[in-house]
C-alpha positions in Angstrom: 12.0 128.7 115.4 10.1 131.6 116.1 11.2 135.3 114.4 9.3 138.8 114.6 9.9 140.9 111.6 9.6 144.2 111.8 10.0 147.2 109.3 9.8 150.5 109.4 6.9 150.1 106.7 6.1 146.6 105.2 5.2 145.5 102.5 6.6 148.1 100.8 7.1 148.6 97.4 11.1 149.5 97.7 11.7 146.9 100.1 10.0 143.2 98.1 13.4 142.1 99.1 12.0 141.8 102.9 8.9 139.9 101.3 10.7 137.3 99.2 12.9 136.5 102.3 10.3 136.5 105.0 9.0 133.4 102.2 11.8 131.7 101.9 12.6 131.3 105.2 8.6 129.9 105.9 9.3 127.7 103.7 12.2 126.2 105.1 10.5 125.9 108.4 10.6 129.0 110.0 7.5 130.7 112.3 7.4 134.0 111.0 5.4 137.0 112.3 5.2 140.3 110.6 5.0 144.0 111.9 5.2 147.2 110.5 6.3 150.8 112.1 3.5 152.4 109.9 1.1 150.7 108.2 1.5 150.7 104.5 -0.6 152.3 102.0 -2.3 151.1 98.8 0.5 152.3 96.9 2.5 149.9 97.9 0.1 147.1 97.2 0.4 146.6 93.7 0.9 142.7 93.5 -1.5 139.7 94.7 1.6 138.7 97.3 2.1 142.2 98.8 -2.0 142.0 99.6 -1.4 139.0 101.1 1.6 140.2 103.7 -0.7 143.4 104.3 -3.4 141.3 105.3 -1.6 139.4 107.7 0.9 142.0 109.4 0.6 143.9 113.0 1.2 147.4 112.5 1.5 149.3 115.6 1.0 152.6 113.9 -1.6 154.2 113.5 -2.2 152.5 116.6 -5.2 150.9 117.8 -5.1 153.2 121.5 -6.6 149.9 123.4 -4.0 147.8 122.3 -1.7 150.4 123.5 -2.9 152.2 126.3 -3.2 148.0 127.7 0.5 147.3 126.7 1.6 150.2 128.6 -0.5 150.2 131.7 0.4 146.6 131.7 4.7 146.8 131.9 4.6 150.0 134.0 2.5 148.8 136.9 4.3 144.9 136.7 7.6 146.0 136.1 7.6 149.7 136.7 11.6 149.5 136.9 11.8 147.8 133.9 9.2 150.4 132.0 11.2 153.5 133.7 14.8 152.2 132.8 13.9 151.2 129.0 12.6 155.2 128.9 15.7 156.2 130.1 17.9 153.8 127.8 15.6 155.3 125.0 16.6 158.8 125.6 20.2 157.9 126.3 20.6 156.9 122.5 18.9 160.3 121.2 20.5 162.5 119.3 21.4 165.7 120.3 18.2 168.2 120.6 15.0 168.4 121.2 13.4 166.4 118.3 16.2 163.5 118.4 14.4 163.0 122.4 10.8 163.0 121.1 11.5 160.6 118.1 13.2 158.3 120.8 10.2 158.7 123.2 7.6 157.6 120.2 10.7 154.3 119.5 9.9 153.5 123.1 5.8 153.9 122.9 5.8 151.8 120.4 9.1 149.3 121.3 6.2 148.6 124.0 3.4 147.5 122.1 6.0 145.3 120.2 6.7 144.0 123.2 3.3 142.7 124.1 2.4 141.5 121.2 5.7 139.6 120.8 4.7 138.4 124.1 1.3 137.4 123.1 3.1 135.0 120.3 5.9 133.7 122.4 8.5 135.2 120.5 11.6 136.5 121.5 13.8 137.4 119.0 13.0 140.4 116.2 15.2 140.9 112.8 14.9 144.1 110.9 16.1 145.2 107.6 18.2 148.3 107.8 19.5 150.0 110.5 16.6 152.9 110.7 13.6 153.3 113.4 12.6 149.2 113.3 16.2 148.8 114.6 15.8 151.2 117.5 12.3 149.8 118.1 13.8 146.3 118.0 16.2 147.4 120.2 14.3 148.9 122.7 11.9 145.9 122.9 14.5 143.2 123.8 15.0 145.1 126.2 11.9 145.2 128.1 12.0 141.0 127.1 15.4 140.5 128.8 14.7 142.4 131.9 11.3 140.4 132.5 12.7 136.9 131.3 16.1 136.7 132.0 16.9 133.3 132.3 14.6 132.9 128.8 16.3 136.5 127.3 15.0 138.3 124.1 17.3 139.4 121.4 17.7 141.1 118.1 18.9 141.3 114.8 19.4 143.3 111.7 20.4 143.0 108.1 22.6 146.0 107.3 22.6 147.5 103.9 23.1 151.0 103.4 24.4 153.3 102.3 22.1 155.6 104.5 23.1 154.9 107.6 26.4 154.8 106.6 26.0 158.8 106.0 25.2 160.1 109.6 26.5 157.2 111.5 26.1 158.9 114.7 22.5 159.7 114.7 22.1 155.9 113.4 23.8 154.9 116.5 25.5 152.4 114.5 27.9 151.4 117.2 25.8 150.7 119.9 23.4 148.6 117.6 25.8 146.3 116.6 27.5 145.7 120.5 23.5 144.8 121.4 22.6 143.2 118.4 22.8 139.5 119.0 24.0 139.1 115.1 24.3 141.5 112.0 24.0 140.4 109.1 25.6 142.5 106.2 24.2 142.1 102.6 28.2 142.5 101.2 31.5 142.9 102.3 32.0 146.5 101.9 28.9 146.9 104.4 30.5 144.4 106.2 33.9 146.3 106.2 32.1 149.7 107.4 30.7 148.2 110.6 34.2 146.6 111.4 35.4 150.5 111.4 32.6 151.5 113.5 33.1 148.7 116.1 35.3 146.8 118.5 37.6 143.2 117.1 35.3 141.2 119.7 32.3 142.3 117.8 33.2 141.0 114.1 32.9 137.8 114.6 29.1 138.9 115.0 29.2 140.3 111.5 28.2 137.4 109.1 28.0 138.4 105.0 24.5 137.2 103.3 23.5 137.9 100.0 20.1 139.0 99.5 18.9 137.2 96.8 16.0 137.1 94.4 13.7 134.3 93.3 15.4 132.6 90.1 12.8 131.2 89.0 10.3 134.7 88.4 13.0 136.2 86.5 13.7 133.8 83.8 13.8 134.7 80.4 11.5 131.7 78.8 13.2 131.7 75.0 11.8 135.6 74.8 13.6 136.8 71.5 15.4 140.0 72.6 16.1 141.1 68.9 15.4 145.1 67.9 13.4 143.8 65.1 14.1 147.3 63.8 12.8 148.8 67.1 14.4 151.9 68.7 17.2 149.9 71.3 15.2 150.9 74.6 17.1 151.6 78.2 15.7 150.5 81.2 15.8 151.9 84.6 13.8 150.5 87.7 13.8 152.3 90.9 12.7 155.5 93.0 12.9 158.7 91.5 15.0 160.6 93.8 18.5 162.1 92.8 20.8 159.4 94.1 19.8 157.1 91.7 21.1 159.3 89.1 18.6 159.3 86.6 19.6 162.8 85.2 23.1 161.2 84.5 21.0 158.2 82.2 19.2 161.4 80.5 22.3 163.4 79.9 23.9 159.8 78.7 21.4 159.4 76.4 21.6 163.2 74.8 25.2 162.8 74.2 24.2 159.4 72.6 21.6 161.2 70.4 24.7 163.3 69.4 26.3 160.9 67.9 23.5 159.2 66.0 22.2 156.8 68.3 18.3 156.9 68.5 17.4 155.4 72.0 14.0 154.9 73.8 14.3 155.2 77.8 11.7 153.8 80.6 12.2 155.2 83.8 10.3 153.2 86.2 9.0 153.9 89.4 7.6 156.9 91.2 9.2 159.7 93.3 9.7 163.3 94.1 12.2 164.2 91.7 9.9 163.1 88.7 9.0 166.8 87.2 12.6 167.5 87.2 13.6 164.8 85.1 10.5 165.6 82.8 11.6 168.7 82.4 15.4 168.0 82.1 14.3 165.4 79.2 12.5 168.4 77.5 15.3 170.6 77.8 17.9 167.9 76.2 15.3 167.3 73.2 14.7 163.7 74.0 11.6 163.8 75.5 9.3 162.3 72.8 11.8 159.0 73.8 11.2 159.3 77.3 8.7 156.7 79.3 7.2 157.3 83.0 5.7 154.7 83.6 5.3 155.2 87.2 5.4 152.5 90.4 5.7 148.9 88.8 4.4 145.8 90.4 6.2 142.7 90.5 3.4 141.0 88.4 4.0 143.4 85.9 7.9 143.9 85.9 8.8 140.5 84.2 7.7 142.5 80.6 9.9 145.5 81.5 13.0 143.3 81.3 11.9 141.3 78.5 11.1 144.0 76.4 14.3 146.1 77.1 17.5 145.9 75.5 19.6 147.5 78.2 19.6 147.7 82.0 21.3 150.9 83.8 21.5 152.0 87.1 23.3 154.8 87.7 23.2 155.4 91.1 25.4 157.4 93.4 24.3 155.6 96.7 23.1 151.9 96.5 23.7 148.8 98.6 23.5 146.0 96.0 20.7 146.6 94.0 18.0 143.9 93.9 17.2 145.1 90.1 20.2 144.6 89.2 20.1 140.9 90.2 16.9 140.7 88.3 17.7 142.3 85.3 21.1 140.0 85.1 19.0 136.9 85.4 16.7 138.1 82.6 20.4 138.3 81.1 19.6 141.5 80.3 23.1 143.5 79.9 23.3 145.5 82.1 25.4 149.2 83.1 25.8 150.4 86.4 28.2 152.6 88.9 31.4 151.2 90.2 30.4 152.2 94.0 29.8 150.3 97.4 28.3 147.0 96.9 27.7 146.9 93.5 31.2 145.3 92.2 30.5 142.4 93.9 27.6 141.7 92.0 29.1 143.1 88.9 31.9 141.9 87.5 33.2 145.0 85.7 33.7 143.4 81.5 32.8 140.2 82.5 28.9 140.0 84.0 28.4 144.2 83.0 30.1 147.6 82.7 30.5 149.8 85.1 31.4 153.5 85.2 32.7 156.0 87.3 29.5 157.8 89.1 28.1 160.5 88.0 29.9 161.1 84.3 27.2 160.8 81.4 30.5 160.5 79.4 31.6 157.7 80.3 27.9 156.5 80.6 27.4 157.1 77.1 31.0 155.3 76.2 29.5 152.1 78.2 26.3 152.1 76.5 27.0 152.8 73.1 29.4 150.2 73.4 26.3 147.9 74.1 24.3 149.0 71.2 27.3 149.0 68.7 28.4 145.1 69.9 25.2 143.4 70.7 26.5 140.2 70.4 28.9 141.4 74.0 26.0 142.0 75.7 24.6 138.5 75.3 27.7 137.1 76.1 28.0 139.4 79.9 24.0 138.3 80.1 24.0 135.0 80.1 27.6 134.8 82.2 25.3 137.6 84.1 22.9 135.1 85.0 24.9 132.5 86.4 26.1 134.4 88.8 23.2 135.5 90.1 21.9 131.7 89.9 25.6 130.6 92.1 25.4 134.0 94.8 22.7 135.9 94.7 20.3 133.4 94.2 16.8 133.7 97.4 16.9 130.0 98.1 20.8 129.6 99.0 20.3 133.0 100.7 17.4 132.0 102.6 19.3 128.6 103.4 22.4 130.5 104.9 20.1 132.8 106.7 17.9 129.8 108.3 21.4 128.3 109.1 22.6 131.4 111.1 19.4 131.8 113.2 19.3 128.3 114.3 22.8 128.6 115.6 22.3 131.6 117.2 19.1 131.5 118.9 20.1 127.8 120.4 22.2 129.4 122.2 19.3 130.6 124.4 21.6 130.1 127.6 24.4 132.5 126.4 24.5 136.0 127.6 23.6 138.4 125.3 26.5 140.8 123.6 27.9 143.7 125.6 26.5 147.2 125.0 28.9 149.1 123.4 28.8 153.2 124.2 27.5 155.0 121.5 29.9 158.2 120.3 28.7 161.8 121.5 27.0 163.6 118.5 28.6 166.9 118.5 26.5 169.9 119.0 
């Protein structure tokens, strides 16, 4: 079983959940070729295993121009048909104006030099993650491989998340991805449930629900004694630092916490553009003597972060389900988060974690304090926590399921491939 995976950028520090999964699945079997829009920097190497994906991924940008120039000289004098009606499909699924066409002209540059090196491997299907440039690359490319093999035709795939492309469906082209997708896979139902809006009855049955999942066994809690031992308790937040993850609302929290007499240290992990404002908002509140930065976080490094934290939040305003979450519950860490999108599957509001109405450091504050006041509840919803993530969000019985669904669907190498589907006019 031969896959291509591409993303937009790979590895990438906000995407390890690619990583993981592209491991798993080798290790059930699978022949597994990476590739990369853009080539990722050395920010996003921070671990041993993210080295080791760099090292062994195409990325087609920057590009090397003899790999490329070749690729396209090649399709457009053996196929010129092929190469001109692939163009045109490309700027068919623009979005209105003049940038929208020259974005789709670079999808189709490089949807060719996908192409031939898929080609090169014999591989014709390609899954991304999210439904973003890799999925109009994808697109594009199994194209060109269906027009010049048909009775061997390529195909494509995508795991959908959000909730980005959930906001400007249109531009996304959400509809026509999944009517030429050969499968979509959905990381939850609600995801699921948004792409049955967007699409026709015939095409659920494409729509198949598959956790991502996180490796049990790195996020293990050893014996670690979690005890204050007189310590400040300590808050911990993982992630980008951009406003939808509402880390201003965890700051604001822990004011009106400081209010009422409850001393708290917060680590903010992770880097991002809206990091001086939340330094300055934490000097402003008075709390910023209890505030950490600790900037970007490996994953050789982030086992300490949970152990040495008393309380996980995540108060996001836009999430899929968070793969942070699923770690910090299998540290059976307690953990706080927003009742939005995905995440109440994963949290089971009062039994696994609280959860809170987005975007009111009230009821934040209620939720946490509750916490600190009843420790002996938030080892109960930790280790229950953890057991769920072992039973559903576990990388193993993910990766199983997923290995399961790509050998049914790409034995099917006879069938035709799903109808297009007409994408809806973006109004003006």
């Amino acid at each position: 079983m031969k896959i291509a995976y591409l993303c937009s950028q790979y590895p990438a520090v906000s995407h390890t959940f690619v990583l993981r999964e592209v491991n798993a699945l080798r290790g059930l079997g699978a022949e597994i070729t990476t590739f990369s829009v853009r080539r990722a920097g050395a920010d996003h190497l921070l671990a041993d295993a993210d080295r080791a994906a760099f090292q062994s991924t195409f990325a087609i940008l920057p590009p090397s121009w003899d790999r490329l120039l070749g690729a396209h000289l090649k399709l457009a004098f053996s196929a010129p048909a092929t190469y001109v009606a692939t163009l045109v499909l490309a700027l068919r699924l623009a979005p209105a104006g003049l940038r929208g066409l020259l974005w789709q002209f670079f999808y189709f540059v490089e949807s060719v030099v996908l192409w031939n090196e898929c080609r090169e491997r014999d591989t014709r299907h390609i899954h991304v993650h999210l439904a973003d440039v890799a999925a109009d690359v994808a697109l594009l490319t199994a194209n060109i491989g269906s027009a010049l093999e048909p009775e061997r035709p390529w195909s494509w795939s995508f795991t959908m998340h959000g909730p980005t492309e959930f906001a400007d469906v249109a531009r996304h082209r959400l509809a026509e991805k999944v009517g030429r997708a050969l499968f979509v896979v959905c990381i939850s139902d609600y995801a699921r449930s948004q792409l049955m809006a967007l699409s026709s009855v015939d095409a659920w049955e494409r729509l198949h629900v598959i956790h991502v999942g996180i490796p049990i066994g790195q996020f293990t809690r050893l014996g670690e004694d979690r005890s204050s031992n007189g310590r400040n308790p300590m808050i911990l937040f993982i992630g980008r630092q951009i406003p939808k993850k509402g880390q201003a609302v965890l700051l604001e929290a822990v004011s009106l916490l400081a209010e009422r007499g409850h001393i708290l240290d917060v680590t903010l992990a992770g880097e991002g553009p809206a990091r001086p404002e939340l330094e300055r908002l934490a000097e402003r509140l008075g709390i910023a003597s209890r505030v950490v930065f600790p900037g970007a976080i490996g994953q050789e490094e982030i086992h300490a972060l949970y152990t040495g934290a008393s309380i996980f939040c995540l108060p996001s305003f836009a999430e899929g389900v968070p793969g942070v979450l699923m770690e910090a519950m299998a540290m059976e860490l307690p953990v706080v988060s927003t009742r939005i999108t995905g995440i109440p599957e994963l949290i089971d509001d009062g039994e696994t974690g609280l959860l809170v109405a987005p975007g009111r450091p009230d009821e934040l504050a209620d939720a946490l304090e509750r916490l600190i006041v009843e420790p002996s509840l938030g080892r109960e919803m930790g280790a229950r926590a953890r057991q769920k993530v072992v039973r559903e969000f576990n990388t193993d019985g993910s990766a199983r399921e997923l290995y399961a669904l790509f050998a049914s669907e790409l034995s099917r190498s006879d069938a035709p491939r799903p109808p297009a589907v007409r994408a809806p006019a973006v109004a003006n």
